[in-house]
C-alpha positions as CSV (number, residue, x, y, z in Angstrom):
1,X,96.1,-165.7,-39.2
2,X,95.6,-164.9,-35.8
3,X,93.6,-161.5,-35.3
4,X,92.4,-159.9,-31.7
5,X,89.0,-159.8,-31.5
6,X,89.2,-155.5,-31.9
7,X,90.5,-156.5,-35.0
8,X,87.6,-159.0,-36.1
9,X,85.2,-156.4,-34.6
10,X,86.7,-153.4,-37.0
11,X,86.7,-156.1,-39.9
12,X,83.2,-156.9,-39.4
13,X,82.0,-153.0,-39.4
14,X,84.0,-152.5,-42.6
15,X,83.4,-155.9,-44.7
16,X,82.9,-155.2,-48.2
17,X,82.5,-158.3,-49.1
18,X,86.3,-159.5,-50.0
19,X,89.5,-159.2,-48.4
20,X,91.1,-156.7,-51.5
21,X,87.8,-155.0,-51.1
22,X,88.2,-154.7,-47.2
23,X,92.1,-153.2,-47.5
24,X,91.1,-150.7,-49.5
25,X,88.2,-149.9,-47.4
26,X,90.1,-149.8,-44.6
27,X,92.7,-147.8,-46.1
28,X,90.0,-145.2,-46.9
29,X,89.4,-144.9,-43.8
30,X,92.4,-144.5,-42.3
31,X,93.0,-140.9,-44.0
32,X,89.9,-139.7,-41.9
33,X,91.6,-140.5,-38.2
34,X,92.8,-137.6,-36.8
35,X,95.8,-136.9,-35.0
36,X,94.6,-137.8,-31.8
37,X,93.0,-140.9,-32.4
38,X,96.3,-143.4,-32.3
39,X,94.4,-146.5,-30.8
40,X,92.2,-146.7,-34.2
41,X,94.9,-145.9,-36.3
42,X,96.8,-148.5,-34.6
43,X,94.5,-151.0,-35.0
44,X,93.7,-150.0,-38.5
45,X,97.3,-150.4,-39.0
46,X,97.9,-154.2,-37.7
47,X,94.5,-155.3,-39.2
48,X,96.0,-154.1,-42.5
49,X,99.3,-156.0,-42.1
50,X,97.2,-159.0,-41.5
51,X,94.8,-159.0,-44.2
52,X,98.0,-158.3,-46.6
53,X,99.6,-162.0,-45.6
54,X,96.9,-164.2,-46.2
55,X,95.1,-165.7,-48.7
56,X,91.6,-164.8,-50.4
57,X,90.7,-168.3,-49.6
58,X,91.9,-168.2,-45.6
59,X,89.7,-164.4,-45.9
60,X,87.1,-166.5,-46.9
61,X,86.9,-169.0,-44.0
62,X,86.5,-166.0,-41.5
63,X,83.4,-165.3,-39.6
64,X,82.9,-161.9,-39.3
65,X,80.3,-161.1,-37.9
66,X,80.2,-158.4,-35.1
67,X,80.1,-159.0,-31.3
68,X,78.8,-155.9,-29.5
69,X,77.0,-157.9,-26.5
């Protein structure tokens, strides 16, 4: 799966430790983005569709870790 790096970024801030763990996390989340902020929600959105076609094992072989410098 081929994810931009916004999406490994907001992956990494929200890890939880598995990929089921992560979508629900993520969905959580989502119910708290206001109207306005359509980027996030965006993001939130395709991150979502990702995570939901693979595997626990490809999940597993990521590297998240995030990259603020």
């Amino acid at each position: 799966m081929n994810f931009t790096y916004e999406e490994v970024n907001l992956m990494a801030l929200y890890n939880a430790g598995s990929r089921e763990r992560l979508i629900e996390v993520l969905t959580e989340m989502r119910t708290y983005l206001t109207f306005s902020e359509t980027e996030l929600r965006d993001l939130t959105d395709s991150t979502l569709d990702k995570l939901a076609g693979m595997t626990d094992a490809e999940f597993d072989e990521l590297d998240l870790y995030p990259d603020f410098i």
